[in-house]
MDAnalysis code that builds the backbone (N, CA, C; Angstrom):
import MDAnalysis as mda
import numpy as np

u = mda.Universe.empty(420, n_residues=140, atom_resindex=np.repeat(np.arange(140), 3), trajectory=True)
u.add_TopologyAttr("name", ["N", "CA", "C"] * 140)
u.add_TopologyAttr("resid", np.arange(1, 141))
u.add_TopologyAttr("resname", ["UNK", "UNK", "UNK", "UNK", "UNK", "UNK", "UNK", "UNK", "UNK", "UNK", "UNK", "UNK", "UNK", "UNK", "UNK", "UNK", "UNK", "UNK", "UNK", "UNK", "UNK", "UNK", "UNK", "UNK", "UNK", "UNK", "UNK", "UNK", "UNK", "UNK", "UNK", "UNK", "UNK", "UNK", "UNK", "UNK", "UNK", "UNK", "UNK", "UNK", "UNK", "UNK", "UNK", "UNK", "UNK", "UNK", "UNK", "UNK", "UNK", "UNK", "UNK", "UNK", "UNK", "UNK", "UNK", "UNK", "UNK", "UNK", "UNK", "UNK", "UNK", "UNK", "UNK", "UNK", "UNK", "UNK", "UNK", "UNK", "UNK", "UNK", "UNK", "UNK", "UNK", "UNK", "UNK", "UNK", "UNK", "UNK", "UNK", "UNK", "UNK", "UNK", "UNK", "UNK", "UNK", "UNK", "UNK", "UNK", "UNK", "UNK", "UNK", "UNK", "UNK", "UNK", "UNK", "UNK", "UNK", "UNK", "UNK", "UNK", "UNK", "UNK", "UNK", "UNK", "UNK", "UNK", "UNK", "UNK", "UNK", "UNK", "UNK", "UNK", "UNK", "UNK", "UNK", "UNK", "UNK", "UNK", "UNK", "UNK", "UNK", "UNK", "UNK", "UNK", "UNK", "UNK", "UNK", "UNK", "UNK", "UNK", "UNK", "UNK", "UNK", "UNK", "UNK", "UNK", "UNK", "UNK", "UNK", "UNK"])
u.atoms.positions = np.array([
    [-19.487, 5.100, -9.386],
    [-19.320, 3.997, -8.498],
    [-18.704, 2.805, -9.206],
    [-18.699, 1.548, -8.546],
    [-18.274, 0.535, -9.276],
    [-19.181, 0.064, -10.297],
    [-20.583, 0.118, -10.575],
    [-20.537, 0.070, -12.605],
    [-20.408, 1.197, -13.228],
    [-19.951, 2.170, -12.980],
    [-19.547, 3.374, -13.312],
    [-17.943, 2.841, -14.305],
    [-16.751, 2.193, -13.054],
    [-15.918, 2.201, -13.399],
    [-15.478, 0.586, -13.773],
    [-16.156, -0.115, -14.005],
    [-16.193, -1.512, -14.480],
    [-16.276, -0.907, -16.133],
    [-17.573, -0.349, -16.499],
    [-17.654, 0.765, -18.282],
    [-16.108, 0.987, -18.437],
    [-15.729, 1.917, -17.182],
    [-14.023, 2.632, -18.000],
    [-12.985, 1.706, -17.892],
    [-13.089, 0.933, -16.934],
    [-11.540, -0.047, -16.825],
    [-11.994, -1.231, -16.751],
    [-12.997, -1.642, -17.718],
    [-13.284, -2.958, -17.228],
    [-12.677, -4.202, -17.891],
    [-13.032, -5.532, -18.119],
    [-12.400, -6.255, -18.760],
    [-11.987, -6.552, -20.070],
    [-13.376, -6.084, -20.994],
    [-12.979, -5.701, -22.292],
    [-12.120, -4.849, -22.920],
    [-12.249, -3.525, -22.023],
    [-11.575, -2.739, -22.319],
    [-9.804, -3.138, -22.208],
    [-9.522, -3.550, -20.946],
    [-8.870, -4.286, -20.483],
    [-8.143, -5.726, -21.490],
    [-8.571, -6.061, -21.874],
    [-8.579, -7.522, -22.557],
    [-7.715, -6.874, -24.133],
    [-8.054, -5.527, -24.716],
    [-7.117, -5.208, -25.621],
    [-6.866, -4.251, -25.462],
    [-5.684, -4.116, -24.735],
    [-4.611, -3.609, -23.689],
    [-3.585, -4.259, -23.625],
    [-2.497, -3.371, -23.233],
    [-0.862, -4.103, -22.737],
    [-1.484, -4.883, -21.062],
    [-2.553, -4.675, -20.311],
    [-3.034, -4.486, -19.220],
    [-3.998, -6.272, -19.324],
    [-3.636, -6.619, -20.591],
    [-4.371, -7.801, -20.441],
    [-4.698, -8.968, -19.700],
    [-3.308, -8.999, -18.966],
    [-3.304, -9.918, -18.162],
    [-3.964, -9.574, -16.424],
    [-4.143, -8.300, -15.974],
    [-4.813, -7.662, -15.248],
    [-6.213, -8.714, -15.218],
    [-6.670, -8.671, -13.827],
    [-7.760, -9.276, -13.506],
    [-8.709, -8.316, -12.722],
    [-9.890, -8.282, -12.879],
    [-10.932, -7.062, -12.501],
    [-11.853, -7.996, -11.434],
    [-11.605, -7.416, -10.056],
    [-12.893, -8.054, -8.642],
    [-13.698, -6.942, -8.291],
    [-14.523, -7.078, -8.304],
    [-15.344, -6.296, -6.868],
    [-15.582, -7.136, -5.684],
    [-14.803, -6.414, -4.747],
    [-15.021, -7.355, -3.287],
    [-15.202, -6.017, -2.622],
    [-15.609, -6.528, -1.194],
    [-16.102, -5.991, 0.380],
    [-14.632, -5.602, 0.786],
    [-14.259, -4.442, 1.085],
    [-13.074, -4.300, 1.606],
    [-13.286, -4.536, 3.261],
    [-13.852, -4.775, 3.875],
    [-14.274, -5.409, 5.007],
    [-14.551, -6.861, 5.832],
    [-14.435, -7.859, 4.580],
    [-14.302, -9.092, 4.554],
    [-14.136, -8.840, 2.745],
    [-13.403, -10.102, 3.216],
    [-12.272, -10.430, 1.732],
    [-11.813, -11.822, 1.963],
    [-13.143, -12.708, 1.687],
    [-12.500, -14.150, 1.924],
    [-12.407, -14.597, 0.452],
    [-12.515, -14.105, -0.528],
    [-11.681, -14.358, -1.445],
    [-10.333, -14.363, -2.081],
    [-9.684, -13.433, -0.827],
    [-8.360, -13.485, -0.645],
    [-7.782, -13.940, 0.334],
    [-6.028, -15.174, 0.127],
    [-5.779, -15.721, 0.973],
    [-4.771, -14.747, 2.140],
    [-4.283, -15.357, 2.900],
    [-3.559, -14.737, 3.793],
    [-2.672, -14.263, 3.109],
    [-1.479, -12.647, 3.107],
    [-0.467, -12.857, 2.043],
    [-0.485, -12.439, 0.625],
    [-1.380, -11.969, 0.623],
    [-2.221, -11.925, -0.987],
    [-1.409, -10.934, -1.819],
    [-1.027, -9.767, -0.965],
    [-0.758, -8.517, -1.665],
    [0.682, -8.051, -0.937],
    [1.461, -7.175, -2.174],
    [2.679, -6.366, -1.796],
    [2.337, -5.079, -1.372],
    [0.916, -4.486, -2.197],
    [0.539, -3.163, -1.908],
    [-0.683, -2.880, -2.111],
    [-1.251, -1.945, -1.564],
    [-2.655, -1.857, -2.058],
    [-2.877, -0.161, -1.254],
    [-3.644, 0.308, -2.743],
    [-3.700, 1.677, -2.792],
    [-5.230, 1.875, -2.352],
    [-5.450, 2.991, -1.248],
    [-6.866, 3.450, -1.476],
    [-7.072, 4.909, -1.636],
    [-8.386, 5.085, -2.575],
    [-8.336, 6.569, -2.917],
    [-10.008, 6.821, -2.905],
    [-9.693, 6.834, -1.535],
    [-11.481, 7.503, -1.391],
    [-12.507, 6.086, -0.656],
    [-11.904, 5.184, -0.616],
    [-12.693, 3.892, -0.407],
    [-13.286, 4.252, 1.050],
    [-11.661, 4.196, 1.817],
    [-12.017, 4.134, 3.085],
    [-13.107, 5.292, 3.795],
    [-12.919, 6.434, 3.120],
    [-13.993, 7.774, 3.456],
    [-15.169, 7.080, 3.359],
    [-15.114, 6.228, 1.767],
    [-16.820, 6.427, 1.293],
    [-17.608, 5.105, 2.637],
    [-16.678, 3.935, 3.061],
    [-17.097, 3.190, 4.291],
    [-16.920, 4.088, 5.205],
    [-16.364, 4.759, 5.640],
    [-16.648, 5.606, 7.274],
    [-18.096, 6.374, 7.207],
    [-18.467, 7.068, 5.821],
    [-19.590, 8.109, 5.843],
    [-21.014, 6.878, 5.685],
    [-20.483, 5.740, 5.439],
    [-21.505, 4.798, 5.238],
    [-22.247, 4.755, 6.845],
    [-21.495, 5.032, 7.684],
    [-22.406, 4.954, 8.964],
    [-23.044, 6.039, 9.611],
    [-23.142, 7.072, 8.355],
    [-24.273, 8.015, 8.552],
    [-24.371, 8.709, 9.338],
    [-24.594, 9.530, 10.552],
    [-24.390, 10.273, 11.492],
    [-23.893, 9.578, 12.668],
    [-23.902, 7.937, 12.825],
    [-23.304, 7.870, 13.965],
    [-21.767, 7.252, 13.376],
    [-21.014, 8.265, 14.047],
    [-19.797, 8.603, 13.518],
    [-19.117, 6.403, 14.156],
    [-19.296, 5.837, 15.088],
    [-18.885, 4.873, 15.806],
    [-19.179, 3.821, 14.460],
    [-20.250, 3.507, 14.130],
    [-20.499, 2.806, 12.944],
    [-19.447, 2.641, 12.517],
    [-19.243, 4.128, 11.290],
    [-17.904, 4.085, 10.839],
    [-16.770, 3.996, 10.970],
    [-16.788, 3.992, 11.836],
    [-14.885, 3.921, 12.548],
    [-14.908, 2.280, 12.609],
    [-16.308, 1.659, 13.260],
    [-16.094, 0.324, 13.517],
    [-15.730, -0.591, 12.081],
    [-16.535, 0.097, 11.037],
    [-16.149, -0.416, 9.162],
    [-14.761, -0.103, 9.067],
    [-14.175, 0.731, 9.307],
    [-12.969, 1.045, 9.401],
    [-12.057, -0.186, 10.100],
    [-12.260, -0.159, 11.253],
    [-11.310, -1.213, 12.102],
    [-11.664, -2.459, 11.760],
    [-12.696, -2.940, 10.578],
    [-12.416, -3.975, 10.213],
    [-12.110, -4.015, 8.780],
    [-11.890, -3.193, 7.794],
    [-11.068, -3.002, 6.746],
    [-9.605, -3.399, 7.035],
    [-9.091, -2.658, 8.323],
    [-7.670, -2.934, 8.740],
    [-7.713, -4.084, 9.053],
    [-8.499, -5.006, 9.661],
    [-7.997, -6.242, 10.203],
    [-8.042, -7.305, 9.201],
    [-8.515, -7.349, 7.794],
    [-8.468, -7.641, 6.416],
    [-7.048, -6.843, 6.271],
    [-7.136, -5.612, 6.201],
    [-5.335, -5.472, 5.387],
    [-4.369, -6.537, 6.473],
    [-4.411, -6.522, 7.549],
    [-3.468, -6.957, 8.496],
    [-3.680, -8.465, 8.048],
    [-4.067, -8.943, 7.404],
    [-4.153, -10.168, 6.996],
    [-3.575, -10.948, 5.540],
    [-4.076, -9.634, 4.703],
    [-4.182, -9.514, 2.903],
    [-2.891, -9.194, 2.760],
    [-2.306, -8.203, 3.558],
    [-0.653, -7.617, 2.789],
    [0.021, -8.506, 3.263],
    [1.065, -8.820, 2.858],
    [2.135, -9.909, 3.078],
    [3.383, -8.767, 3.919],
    [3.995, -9.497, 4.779],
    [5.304, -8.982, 5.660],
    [5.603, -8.376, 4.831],
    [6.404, -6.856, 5.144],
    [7.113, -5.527, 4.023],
    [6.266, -5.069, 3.588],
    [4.883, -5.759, 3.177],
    [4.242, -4.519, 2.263],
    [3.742, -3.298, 2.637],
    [3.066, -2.486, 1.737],
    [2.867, -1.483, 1.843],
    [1.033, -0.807, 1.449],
    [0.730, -0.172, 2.426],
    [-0.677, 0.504, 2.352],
    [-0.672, 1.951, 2.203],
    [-0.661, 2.683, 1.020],
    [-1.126, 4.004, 0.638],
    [-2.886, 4.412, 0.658],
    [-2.617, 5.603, 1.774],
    [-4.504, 6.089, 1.819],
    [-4.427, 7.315, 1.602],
    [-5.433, 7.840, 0.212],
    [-5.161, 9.027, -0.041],
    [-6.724, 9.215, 0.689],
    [-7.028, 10.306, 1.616],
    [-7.782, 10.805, 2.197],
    [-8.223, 11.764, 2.402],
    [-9.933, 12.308, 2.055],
    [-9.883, 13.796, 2.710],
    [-10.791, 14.145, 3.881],
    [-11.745, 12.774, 4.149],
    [-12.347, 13.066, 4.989],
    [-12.381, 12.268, 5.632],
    [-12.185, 11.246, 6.503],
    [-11.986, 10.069, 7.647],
    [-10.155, 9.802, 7.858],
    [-10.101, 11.098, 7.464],
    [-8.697, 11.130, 7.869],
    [-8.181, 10.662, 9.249],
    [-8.195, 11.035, 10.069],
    [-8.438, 10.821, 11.647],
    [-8.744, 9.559, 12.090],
    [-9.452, 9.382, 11.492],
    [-10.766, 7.716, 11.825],
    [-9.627, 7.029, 11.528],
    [-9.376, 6.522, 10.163],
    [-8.381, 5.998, 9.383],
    [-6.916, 5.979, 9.912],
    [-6.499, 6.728, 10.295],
    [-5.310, 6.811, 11.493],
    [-5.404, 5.742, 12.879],
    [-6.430, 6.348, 13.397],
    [-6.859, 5.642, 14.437],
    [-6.818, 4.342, 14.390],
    [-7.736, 3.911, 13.294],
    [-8.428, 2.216, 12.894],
    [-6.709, 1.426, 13.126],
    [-5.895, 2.179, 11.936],
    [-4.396, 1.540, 12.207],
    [-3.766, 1.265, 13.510],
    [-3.764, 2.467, 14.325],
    [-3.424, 2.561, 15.265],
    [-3.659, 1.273, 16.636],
    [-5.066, 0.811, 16.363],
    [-5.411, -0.363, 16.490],
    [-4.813, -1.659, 16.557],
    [-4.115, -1.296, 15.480],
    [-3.374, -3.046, 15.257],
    [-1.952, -2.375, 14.981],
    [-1.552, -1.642, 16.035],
    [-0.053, -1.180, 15.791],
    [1.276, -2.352, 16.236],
    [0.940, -3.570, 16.137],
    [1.814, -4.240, 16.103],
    [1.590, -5.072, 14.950],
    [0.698, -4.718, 14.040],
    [0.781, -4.913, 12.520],
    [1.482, -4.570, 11.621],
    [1.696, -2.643, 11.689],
    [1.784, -1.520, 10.638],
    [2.978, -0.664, 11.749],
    [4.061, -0.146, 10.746],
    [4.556, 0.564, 11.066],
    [4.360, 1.868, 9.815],
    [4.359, 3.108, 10.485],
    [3.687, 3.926, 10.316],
    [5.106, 4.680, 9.459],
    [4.707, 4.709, 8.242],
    [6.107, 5.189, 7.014],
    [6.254, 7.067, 7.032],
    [4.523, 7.228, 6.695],
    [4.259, 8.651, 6.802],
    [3.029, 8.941, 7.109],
    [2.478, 10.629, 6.989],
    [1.108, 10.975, 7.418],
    [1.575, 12.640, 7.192],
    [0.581, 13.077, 6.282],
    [0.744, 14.686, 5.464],
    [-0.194, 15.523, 6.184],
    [-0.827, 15.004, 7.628],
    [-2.053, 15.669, 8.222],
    [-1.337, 17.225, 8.731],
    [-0.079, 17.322, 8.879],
    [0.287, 18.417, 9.557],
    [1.391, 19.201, 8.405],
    [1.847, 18.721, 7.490],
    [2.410, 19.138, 6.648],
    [2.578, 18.343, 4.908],
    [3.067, 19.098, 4.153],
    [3.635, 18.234, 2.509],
    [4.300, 17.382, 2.657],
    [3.948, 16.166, 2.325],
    [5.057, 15.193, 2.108],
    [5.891, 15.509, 0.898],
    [6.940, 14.933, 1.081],
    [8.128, 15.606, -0.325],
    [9.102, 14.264, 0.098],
    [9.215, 13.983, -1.039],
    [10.194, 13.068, -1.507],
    [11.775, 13.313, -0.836],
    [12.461, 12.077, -1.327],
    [13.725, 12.404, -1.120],
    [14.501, 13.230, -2.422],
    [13.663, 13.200, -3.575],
    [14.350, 13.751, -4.528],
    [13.542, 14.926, -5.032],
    [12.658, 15.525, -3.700],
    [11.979, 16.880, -3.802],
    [10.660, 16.928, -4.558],
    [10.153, 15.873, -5.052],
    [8.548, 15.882, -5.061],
    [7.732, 15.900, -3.833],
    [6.927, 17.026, -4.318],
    [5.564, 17.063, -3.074],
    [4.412, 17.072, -4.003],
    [3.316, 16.331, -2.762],
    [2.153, 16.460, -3.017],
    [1.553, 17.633, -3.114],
    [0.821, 18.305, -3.803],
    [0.136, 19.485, -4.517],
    [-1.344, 18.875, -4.652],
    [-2.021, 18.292, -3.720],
    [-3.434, 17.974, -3.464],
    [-3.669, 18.419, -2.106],
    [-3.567, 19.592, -2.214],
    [-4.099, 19.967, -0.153],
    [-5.340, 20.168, 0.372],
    [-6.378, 19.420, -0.452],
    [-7.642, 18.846, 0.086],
    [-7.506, 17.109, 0.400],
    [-6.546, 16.238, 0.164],
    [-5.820, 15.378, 0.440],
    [-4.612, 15.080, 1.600],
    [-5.063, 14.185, 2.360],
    [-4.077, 13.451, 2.949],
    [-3.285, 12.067, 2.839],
    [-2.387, 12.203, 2.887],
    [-1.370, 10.772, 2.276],
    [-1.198, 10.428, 3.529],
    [-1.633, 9.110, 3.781],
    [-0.981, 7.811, 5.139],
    [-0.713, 6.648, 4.651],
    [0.705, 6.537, 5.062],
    [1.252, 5.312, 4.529],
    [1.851, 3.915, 5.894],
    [1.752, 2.674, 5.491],
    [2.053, 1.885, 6.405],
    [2.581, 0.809, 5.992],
    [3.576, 0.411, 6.661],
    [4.134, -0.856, 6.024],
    [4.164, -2.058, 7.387],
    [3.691, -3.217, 6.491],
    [3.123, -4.688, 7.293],
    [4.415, -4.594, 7.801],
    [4.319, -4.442, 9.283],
    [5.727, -5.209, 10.578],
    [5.932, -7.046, 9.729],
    [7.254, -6.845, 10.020],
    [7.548, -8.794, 9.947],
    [7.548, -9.658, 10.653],
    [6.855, -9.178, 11.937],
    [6.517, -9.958, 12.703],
    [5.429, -11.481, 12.650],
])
């Protein structure tokens, strides 16, 4: 978890590193008023959003609702053009949806739920317990 990975990437470690200038948060991906409007070009998730959807335990609505407010923080946090990568294996669906939500936020780049994504210069993903969804902030 996160003091798990604060030990491996944390600031000390961090601090003598090329990576020094790197800054280490733990925040709520669900409220994020420590970040202003605009904040970010990109922001990667790998497993976050699953581990908030399963947080609502058998009632599946919970989670979807943690979900649709993660997005309404990204729809806020990424700046016009940017970009949201979700590597996913289980709130795949949910996570689609939540976007889908604020579809005059996110335009929808890709989604590997039905097939490999592959590059333009012929890389594919080779994680097929993984799904890749990608979205980029409308400039509206």
């Amino acid at each position: 978890g996160v003091m798990r990975a604060t030990k491996l990437f944390g600031t000390k470690r961090l601090q003598s590193s090329p990576l020094s200038s790197v800054e280490l948060r733990v925040a709520d991906a669900r409220n994020l008023p420590c970040y202003p409007d605009d904040s970010f070009d990109a922001v990667i998730d790998k497993g976050t959003y699953d581990a908030i959807f399963l947080a609502g335990g058998s009632n599946k609505e919970i989670g979807y609702d943690q979900l649709v407010m993660c997005v309404s923080e990204l729809s806020r946090i990424v700046c016009s053009g940017g970009i949201v990568l979700s590597l996913t294996a289980v709130a795949t669906d949910e996570i689609h949806r939540a976007f889908s939500e604020f579809s005059e936020d996110w335009i929808e780049l890709f989604d590997t739920r039905e097939k490999v994504h592959m590059t333009e210069d012929g890389y594919a993903s080779i994680n097929v317990d993984a799904t890749m969804l990608a979205w980029k902030r409308s400039c509206t």
